[in-house]
LOBATOR-448546 format. One record per residue (C-alpha): residue number from 1; residue in one letter; x, z, y. Coordinates in nm, 4 decimals. Layout:
residues N
MIGU   resi   resn          u          w          v
MIGU    NUM      A          X          Z          Y
...
***
This chain:
residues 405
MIGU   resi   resn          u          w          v
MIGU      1      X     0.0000     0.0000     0.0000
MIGU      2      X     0.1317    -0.0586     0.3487
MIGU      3      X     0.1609     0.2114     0.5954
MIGU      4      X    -0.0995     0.1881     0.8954
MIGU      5      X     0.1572     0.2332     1.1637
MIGU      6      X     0.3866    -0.0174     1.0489
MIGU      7      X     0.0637    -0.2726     1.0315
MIGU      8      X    -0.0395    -0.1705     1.3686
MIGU      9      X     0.3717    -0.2293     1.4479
MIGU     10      X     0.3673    -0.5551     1.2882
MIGU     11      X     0.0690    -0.6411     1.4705
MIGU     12      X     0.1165    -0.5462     1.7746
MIGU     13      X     0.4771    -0.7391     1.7399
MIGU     14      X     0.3494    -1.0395     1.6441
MIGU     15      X     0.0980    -1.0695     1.9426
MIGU     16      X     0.3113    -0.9488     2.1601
MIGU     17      X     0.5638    -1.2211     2.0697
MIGU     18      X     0.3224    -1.5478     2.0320
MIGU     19      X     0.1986    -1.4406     2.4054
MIGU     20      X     0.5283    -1.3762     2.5767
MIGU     21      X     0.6481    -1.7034     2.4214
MIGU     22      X     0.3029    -1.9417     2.4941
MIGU     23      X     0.4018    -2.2366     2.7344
MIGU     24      X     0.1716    -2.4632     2.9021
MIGU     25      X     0.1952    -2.7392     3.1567
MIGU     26      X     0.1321    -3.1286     3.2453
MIGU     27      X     0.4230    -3.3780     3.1383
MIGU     28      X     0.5704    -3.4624     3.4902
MIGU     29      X     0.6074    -3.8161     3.3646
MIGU     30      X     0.2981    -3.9388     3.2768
MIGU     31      X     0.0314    -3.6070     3.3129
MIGU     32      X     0.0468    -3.5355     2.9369
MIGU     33      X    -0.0744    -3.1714     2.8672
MIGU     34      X     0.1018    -2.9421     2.6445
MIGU     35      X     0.0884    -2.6132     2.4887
MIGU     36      X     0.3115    -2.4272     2.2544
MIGU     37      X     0.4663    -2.1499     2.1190
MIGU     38      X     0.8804    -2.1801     2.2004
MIGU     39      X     1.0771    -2.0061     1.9353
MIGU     40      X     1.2535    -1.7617     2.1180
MIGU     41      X     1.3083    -1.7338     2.5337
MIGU     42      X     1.6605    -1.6816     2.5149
MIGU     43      X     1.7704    -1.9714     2.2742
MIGU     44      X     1.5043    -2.1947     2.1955
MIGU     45      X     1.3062    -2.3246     2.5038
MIGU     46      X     1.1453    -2.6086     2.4090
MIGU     47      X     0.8466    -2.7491     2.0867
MIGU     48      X     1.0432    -2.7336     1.7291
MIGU     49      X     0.7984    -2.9468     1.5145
MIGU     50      X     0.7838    -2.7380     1.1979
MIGU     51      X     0.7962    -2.3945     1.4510
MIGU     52      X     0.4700    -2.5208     1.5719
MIGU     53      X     0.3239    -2.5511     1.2441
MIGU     54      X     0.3905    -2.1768     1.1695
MIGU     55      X     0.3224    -2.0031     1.4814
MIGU     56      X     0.0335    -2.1896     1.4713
MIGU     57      X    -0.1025    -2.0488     1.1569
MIGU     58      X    -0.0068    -1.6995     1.3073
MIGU     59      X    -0.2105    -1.7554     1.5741
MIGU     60      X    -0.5384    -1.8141     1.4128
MIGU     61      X    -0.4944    -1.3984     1.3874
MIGU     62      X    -0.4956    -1.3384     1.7608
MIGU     63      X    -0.6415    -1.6903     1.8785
MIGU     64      X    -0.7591    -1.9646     1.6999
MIGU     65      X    -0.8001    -2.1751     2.0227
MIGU     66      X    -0.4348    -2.1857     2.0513
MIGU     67      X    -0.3664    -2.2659     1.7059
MIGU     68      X    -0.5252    -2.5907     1.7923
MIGU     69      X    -0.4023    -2.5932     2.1401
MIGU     70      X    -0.0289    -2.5903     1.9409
MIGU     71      X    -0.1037    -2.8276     1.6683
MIGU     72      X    -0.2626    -3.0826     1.9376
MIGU     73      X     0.0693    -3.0594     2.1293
MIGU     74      X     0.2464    -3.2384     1.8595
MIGU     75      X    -0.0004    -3.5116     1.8077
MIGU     76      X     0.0260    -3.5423     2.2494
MIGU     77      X     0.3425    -3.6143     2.1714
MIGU     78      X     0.3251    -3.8699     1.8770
MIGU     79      X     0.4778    -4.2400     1.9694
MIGU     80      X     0.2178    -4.4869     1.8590
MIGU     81      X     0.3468    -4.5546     1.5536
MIGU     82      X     0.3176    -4.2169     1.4215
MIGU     83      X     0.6211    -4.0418     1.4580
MIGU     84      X     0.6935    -3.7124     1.5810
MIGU     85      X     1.0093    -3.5921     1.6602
MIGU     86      X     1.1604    -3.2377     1.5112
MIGU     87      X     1.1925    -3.1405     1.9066
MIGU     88      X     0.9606    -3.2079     2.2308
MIGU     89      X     1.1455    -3.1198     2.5669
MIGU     90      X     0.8618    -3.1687     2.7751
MIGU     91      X     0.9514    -3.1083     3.1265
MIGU     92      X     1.3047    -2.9478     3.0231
MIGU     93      X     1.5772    -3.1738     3.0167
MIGU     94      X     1.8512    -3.2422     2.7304
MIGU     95      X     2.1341    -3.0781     2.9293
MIGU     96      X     2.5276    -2.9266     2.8355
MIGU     97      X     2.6375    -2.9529     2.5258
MIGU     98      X     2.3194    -3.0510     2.3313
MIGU     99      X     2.3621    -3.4266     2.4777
MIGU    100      X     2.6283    -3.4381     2.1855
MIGU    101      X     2.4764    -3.2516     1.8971
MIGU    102      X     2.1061    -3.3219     1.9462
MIGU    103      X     1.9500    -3.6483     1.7616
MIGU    104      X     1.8421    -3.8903     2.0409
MIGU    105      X     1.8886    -4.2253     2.0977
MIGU    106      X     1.8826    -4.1911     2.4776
MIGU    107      X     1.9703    -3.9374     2.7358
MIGU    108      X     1.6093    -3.9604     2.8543
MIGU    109      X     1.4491    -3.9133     2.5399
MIGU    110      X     1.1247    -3.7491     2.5260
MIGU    111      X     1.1954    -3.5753     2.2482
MIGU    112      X     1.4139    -3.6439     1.9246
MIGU    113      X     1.4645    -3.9925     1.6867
MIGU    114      X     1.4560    -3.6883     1.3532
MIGU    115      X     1.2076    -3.5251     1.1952
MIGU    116      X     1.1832    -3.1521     1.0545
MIGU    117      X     0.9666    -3.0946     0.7627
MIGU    118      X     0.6105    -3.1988     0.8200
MIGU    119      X     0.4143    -2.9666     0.7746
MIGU    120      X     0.1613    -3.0502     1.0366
MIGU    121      X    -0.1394    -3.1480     0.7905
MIGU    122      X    -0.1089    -2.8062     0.5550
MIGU    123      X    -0.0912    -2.6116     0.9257
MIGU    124      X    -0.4227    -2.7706     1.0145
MIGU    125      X    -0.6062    -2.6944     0.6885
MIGU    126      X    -0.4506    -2.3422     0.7311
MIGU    127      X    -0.5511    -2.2520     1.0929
MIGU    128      X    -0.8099    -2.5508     1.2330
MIGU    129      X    -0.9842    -2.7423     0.9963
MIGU    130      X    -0.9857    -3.0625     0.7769
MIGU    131      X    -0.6584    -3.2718     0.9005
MIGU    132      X    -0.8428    -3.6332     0.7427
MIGU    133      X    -1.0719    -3.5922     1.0229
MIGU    134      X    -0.7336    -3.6527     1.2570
MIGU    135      X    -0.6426    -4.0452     1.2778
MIGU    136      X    -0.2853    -3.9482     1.4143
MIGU    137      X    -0.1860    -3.6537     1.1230
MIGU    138      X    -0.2561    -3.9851     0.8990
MIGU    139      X    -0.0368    -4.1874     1.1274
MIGU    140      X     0.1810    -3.9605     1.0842
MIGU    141      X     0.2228    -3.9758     0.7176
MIGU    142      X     0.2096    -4.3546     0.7299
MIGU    143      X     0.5190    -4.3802     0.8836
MIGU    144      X     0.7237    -4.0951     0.6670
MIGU    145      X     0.5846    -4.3200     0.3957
MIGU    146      X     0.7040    -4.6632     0.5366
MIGU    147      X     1.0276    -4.4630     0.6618
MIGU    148      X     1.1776    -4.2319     0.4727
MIGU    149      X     1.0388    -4.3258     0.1022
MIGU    150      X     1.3769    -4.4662    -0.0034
MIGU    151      X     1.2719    -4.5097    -0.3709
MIGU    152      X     0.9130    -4.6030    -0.3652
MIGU    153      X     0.8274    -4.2898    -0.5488
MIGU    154      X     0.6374    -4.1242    -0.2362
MIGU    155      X     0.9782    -3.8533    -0.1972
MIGU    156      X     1.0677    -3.8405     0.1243
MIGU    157      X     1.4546    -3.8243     0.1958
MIGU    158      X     1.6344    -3.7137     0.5514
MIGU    159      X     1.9454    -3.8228     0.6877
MIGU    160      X     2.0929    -3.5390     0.8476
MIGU    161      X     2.0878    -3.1502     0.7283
MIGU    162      X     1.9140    -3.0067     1.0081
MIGU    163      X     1.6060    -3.2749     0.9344
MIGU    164      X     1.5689    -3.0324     0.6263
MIGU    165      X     1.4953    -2.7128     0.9251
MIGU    166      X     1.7669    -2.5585     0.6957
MIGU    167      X     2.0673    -2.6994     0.9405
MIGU    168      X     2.3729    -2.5161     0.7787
MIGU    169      X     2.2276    -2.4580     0.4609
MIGU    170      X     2.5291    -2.4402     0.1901
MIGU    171      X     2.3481    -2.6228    -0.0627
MIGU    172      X     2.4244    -2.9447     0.1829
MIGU    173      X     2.8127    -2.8137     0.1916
MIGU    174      X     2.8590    -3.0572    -0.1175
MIGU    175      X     2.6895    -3.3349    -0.0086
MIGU    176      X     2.8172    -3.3472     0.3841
MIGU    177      X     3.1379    -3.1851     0.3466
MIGU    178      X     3.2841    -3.1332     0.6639
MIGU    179      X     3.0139    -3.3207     0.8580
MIGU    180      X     2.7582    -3.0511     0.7914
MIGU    181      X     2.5714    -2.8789     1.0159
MIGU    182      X     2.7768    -2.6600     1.2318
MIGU    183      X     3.1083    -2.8075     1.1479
MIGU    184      X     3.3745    -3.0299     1.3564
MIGU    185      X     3.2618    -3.3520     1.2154
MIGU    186      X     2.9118    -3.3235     1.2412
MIGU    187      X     2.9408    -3.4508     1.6056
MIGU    188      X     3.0437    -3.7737     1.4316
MIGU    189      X     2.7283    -3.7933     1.2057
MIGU    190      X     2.4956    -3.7573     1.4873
MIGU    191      X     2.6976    -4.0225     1.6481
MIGU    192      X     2.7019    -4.2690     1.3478
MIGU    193      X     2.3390    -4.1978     1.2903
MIGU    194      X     2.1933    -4.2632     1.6710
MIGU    195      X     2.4161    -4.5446     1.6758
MIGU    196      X     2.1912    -4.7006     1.3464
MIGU    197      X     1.8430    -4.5528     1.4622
MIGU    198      X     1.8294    -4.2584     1.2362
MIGU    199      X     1.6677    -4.5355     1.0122
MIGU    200      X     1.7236    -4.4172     0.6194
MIGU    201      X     1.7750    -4.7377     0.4612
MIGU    202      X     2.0078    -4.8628     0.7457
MIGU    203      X     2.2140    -4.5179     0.7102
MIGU    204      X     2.2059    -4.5222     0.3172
MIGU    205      X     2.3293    -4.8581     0.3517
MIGU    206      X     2.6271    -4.7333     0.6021
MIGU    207      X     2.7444    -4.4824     0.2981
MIGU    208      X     2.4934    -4.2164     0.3709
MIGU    209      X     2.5225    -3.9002     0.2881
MIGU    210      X     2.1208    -3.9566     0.2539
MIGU    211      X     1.9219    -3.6391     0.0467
MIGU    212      X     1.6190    -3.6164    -0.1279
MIGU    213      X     1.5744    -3.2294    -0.0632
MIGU    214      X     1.3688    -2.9639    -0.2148
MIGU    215      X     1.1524    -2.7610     0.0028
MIGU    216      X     1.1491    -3.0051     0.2754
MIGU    217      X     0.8871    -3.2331    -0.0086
MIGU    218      X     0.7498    -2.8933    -0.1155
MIGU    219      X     0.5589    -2.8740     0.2313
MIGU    220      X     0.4949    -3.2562     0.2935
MIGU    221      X     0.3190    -3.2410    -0.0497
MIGU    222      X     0.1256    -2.9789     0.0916
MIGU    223      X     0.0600    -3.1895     0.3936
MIGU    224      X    -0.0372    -3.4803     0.1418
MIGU    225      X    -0.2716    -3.2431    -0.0584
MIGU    226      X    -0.4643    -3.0949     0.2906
MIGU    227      X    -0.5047    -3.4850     0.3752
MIGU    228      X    -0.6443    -3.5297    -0.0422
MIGU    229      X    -0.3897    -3.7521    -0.1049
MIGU    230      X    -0.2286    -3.7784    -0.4648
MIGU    231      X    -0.0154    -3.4642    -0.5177
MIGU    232      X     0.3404    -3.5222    -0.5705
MIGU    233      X     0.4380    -3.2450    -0.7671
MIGU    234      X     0.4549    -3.4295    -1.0943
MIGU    235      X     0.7435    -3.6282    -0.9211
MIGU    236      X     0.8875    -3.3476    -0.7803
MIGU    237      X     0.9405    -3.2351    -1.1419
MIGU    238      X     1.0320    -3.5492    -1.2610
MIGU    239      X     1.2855    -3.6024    -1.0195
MIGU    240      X     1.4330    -3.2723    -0.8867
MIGU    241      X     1.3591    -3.0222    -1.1933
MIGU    242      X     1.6398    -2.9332    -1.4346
MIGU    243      X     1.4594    -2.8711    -1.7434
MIGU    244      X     1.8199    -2.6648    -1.8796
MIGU    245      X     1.8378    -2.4582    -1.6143
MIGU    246      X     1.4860    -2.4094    -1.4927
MIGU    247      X     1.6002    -2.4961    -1.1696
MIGU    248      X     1.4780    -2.7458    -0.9094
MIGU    249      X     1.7467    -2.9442    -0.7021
MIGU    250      X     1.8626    -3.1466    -0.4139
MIGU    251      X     1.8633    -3.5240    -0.4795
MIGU    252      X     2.1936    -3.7129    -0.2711
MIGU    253      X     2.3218    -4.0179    -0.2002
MIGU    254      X     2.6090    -4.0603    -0.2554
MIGU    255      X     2.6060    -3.8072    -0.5518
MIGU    256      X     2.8041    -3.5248    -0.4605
MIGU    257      X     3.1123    -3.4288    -0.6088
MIGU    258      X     3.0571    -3.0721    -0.7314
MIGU    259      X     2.6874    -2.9115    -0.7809
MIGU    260      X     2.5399    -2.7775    -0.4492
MIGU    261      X     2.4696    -2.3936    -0.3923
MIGU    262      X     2.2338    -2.1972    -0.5570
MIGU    263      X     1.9169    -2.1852    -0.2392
MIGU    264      X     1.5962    -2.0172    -0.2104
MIGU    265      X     1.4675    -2.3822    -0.1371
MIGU    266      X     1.4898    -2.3806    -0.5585
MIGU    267      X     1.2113    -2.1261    -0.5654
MIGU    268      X     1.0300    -2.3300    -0.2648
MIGU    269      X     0.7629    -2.5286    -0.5007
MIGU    270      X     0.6014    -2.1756    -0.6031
MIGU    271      X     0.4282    -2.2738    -0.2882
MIGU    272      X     0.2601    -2.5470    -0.4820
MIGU    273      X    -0.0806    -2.4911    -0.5893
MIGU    274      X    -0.0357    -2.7388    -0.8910
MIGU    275      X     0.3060    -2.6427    -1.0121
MIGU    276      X     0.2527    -2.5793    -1.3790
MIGU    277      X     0.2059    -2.2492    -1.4383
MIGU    278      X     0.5157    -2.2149    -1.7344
MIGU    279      X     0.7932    -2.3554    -1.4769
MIGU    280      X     0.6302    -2.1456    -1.2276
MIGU    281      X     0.6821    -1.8121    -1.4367
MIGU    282      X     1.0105    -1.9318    -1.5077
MIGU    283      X     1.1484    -1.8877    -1.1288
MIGU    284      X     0.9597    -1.6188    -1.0974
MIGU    285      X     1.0640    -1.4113    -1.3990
MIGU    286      X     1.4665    -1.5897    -1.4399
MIGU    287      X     1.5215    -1.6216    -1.0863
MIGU    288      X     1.3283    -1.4604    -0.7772
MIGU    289      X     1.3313    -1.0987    -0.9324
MIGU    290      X     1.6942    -1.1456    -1.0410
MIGU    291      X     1.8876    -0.8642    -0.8920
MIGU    292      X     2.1571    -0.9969    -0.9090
MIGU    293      X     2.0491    -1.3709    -0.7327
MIGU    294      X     1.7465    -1.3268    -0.4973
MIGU    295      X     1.5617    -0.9946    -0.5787
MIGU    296      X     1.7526    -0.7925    -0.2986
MIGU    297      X     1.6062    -0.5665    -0.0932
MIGU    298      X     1.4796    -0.7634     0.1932
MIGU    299      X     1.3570    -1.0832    -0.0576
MIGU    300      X     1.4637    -1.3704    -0.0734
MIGU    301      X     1.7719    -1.4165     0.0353
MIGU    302      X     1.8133    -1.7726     0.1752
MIGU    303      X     2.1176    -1.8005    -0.0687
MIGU    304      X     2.1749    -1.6637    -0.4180
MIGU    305      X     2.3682    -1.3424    -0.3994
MIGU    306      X     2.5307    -1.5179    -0.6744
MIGU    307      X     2.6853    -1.7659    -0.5443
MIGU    308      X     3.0526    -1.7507    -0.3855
MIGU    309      X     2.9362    -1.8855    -0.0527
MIGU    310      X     2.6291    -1.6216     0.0770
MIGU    311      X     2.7332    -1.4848     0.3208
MIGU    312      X     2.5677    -1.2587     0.5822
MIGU    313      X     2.8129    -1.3957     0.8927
MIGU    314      X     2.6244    -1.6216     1.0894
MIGU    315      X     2.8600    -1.7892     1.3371
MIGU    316      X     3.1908    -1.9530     1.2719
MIGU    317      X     3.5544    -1.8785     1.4132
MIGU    318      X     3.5460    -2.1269     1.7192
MIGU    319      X     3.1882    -2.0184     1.8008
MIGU    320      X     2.8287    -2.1372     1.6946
MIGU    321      X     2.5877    -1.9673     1.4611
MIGU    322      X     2.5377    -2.1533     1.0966
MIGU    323      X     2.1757    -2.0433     0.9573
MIGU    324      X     2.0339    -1.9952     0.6334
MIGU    325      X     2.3763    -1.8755     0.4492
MIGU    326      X     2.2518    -1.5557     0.3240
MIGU    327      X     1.9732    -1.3660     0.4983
MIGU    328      X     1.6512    -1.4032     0.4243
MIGU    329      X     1.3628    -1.5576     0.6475
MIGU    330      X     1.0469    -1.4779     0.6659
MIGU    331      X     0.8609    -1.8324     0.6189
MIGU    332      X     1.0736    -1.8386     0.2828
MIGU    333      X     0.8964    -1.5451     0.2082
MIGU    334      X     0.5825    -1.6416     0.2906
MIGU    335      X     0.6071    -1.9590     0.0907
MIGU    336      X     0.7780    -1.7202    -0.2204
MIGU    337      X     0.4680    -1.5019    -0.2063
MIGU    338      X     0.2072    -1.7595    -0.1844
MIGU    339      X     0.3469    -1.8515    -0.5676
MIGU    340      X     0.3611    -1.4554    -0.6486
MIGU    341      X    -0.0315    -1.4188    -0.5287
MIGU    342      X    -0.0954    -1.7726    -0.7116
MIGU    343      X     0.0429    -1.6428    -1.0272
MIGU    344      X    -0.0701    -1.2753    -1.0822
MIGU    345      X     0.2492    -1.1055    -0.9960
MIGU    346      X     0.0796    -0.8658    -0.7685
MIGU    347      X     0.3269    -0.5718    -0.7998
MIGU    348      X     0.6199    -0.7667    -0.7377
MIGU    349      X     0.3988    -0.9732    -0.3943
MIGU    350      X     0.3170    -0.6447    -0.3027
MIGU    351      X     0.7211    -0.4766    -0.2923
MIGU    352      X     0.8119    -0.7824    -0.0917
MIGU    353      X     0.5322    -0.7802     0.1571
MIGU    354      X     0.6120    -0.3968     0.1787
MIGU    355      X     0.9587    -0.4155     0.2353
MIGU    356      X     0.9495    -0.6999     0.4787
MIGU    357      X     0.6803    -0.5850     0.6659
MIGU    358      X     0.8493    -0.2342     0.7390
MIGU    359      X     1.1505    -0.3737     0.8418
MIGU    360      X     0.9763    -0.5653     1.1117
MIGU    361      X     0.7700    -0.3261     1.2172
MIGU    362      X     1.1456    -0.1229     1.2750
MIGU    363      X     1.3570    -0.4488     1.3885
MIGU    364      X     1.1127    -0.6326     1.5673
MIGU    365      X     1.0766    -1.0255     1.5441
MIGU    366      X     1.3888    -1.1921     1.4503
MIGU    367      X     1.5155    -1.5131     1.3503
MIGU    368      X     1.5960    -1.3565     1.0346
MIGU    369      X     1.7018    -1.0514     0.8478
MIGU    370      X     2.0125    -0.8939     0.6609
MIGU    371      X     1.8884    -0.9330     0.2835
MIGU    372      X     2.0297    -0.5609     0.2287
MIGU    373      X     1.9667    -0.3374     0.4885
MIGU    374      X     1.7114    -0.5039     0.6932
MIGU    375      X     1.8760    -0.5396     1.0022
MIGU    376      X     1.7526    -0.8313     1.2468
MIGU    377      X     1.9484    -1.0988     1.2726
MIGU    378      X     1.9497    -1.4199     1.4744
MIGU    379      X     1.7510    -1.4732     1.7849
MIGU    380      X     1.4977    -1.2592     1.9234
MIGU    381      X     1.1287    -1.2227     1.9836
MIGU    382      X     1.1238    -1.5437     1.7395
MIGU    383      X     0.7860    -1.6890     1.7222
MIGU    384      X     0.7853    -1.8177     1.3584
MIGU    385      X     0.8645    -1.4559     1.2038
MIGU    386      X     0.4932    -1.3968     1.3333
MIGU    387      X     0.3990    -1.5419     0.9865
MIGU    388      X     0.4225    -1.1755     0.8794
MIGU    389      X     0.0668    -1.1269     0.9479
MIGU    390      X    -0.0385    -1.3351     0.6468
MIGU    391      X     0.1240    -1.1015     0.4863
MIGU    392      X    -0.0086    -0.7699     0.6667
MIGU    393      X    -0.4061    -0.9572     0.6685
MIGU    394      X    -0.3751    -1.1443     0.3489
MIGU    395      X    -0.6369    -1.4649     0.3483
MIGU    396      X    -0.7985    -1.4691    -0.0217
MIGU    397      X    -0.7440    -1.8690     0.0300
MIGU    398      X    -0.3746    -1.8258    -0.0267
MIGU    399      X    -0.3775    -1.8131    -0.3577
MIGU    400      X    -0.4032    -2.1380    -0.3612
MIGU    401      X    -0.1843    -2.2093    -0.0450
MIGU    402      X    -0.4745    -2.2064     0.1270
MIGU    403      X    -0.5967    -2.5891    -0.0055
MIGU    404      X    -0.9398    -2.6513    -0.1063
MIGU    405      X    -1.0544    -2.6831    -0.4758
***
């Protein structure tokens, strides 16, 4: 059972946070409206796609008129051929350093030429209502499907790590090397890559890298099934499960030369509501209540405690912060419990919403969390850690990630 005070502390947090951070305004421009949640004052001033999608689900607990509000703010910015970009400056403008690292194709951009995993369709269902009643969410998934299907199979691939939302994720270590997110080189892959269009087949073409990556087609098969498409989870299987190892995988192009770290994303398609239920019990039971891997005290860690490269150090010698190396997030949660609740693990769904949601209600909203002792981590007052009040006012539709029948 939770505590009271630490769901009135989690509460009060979370609104607290999703007001404090609410933006609004007309697009100098051209007199586009806008509304959204930024991530976090300090660091993180303007739209992050997949951000969007979460805060806006949080908000449906405080006010669902701004869950729509947010979600709408992504569509205003759509281009008409569907895209949406993983970032929206609005009336902020690309300025110091971030003209090198950040993915546009002109200094003027609106917003970005990448993506960031789209889960716009599955945040609709969640906080608004039917996304196949929205033209553009459909555009939307028209062009990831003319775009970034490099096989034909309906997988979607990205061309950069930090299209994944994961950015310095080690399981990409092995198939960037020393372009990764984060590192020297990577300056060069955005380069290369605005320099071709951030168009997949032009970039695979080029030599890549070019990855087919886990979690990132966990939640745009959730997107597919909120807009009744066909699921893609039996591809998924085919494709990225390791029948061996009970283990689900990164796909890469080139292949990479030694087997990428161990990731939470490999316990990301619990999320599904179709995932058969004997592979599901499998990363439950082998895997997510491991000790020794990702059943640490604040779970899951966004990297096996197994592996030789967690690490809970988030920024590098010459400066810079590389995320998702070791402590654990709390949409990773979120998406770990949905498959605990699915499944009938109730004890174990219930220690990691307990756990998690007292150390917010002690560390306040942060970009993430020290797997051990709790402590926050990251950025502050981050919007997307308001997720936690799925978790402190469960919705009975989650057990099925919240899709219809």
């Amino acid at each position: 059972m939770l505590a009271d005070t630490d769901i009135a502390a989690v509460r009060d947090r979370c609104g607290r946070t999703l007001r404090q951070n609410w933006r609004e305004g007309v697009r100098a421009s051209d007199g586009v409206p806008f509304a959204y949640t930024c991530p976090s004052p300090d660091h993180y001033p303007w739209q992050w796609y997949w951000d969007s999608c979460f805060t806006a689900i949080a908000w449906r607990h405080f006010d669902a008129g701004r869950s729509r509000r947010e979600l709408q703010s992504l569509l205003a910015a759509q281009r008409p051929d569907g895209f949406i970009g993983h970032t929206i400056f609005w009336n902020q403008r690309l300025e110091g350093t971030r003209r090198f690292t950040y993915n546009v194709t002109s200094p003027n951009a609106p917003m970005t030429a990448s993506i960031q995993p789209p889960a716009l369709a599955w945040a609709w269902q969640i906080a608004v209502g039917d996304p196949a009643d929205v033209p553009a969410i459909a555009r939307q998934h028209e062009w990831l499907a003319e775009h970034r299907d490099l096989d034909g199979d309906g997988l979607i691939w990205i061309v950069q790590p930090d299209e994944s939302g994961l950015d310095a994720s080690n399981q990409f270590d092995a198939v960037w090397g020393n372009r990764a997110h984060g590192l020297p080189r990577f300056a060069l892959l955005v380069r290369r890559n605005r320099a071709l269009g951030y168009d997949l087949r032009q970039i695979a073409a080029a030599g890549g890298p070019v990855c087919c990556e886990v979690m990132t087609n966990v939640i745009y098969n959730l997107s597919r099934l909120a807009l009744g498409l066909p699921s893609l989870t039996p591809t998924i299987i085919a494709r990225m499960y390791d029948e061996p190892s009970g283990l689900f995988g990164l796909l890469a192009r080139p292949l990479p030369a030694r087997t990428p770290a161990l990731t939470w994303t490999t316990l990301a398609p619990l999320a599904l509501p179709d995932l058969p239920e004997a592979i599901g019990r499998r990363l439950v039971e082998e895997f997510l209540l491991d000790r020794e891997r990702f059943w640490l005290p604040i779970a899951p860690p966004s990297v096996s405690a197994s592996e030789p490269s967690f690490s809970l150090k988030d920024a590098r010698r010459l400066g810079g912060q590389r995320y998702w190396r070791g402590p654990t997030w709390v949409n990773a949660a979120w998406m770990v419990w949905l498959g605990l609740v699915r499944l009938g693990y109730r004890e174990p769904a219930d220690v990691l919403v307990g756990q998690l949601v007292a150390t917010i209600a002690r560390e306040g909203l942060h970009e993430y969390y020290n797997p051990y002792t709790g402590a926050g981590m990251g950025a502050t007052e981050f919007g997307w850690s308001s997720l936690a009040m799925e978790l402190v006012e469960p919705d009975p539709a989650a057990a099925r990630s919240y899709l219809p029948e």
